[in-house]
C-alpha positions in Angstrom: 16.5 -17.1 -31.3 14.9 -13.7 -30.1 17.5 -11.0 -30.8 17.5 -7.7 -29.0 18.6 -4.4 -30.3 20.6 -2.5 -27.5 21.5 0.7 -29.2 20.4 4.2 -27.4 17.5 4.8 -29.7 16.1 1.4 -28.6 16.3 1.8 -25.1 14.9 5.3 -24.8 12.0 4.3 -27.2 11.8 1.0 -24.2 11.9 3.4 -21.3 9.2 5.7 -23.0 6.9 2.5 -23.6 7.0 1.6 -20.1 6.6 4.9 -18.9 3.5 5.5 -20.5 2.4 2.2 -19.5 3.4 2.3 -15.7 2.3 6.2 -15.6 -1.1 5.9 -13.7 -0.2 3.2 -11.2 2.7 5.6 -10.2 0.5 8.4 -9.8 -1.9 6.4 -7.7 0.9 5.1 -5.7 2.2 8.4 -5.3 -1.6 10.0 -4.4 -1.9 6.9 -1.8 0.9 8.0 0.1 -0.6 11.0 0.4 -3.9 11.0 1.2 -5.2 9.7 5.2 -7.4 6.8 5.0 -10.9 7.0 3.9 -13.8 6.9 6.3 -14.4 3.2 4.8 -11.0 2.5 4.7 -10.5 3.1 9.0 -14.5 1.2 9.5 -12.7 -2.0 7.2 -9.4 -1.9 9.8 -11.9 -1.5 12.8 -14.3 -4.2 11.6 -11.2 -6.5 11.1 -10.0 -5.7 14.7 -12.9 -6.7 16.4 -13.8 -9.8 14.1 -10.5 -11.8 14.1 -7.2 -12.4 16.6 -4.2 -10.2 17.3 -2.0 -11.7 15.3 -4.0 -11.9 11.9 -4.7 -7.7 12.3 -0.9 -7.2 13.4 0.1 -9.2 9.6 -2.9 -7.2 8.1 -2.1 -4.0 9.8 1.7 -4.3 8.8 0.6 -4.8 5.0 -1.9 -1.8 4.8 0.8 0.5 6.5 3.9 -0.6 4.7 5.4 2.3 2.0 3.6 5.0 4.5 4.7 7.1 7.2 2.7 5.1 9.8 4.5 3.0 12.3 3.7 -0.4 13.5 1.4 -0.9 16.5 3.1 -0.6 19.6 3.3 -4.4 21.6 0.9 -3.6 24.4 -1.3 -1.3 22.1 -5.0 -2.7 22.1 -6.4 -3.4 18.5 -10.0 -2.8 19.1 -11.8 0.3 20.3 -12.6 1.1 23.9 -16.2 0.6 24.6 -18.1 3.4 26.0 -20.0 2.8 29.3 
């Protein structure tokens, strides 16, 4: 039997612990929201458009964007770049 102490002292010290723990992945998360894509990060999503169907860069596209400010790719919007010529 595991028994767990639920007082006030316990639960701050908890809530500290896990602050101190989750403190960088909540800064990154909170830097990622802010920053635009990286140079590699826009050639990666271009690459991908070209290289596989529609429907794989809409899921892919749709992961990368979710939490930001971006919205989803229109239904008629092309997903690879015009070509020049």
């Amino acid at each position: 039997m595991h028994i767990t102490s639920r007082s006030a002292e316990s639960e701050a010290a908890r809530k500290e612990h896990y602050k101190q723990i989750y403190a960088p992945a909540h800064e990154r998360r909170k830097q990622a929201k802010t920053d635009s894509a990286t140079e590699a990060q826009v050639k990666h999503l271009t690459t991908l458009a070209e290289r596989v169907g529609k429907e794989r860069f809409d899921a892919e596209f749709t992961k990368v964007i979710k939490g930001s400010g971006s919205a989803p790719r229109a239904p008629r919007q092309r997903a690879r770049r015009p070509r020049n010529g």
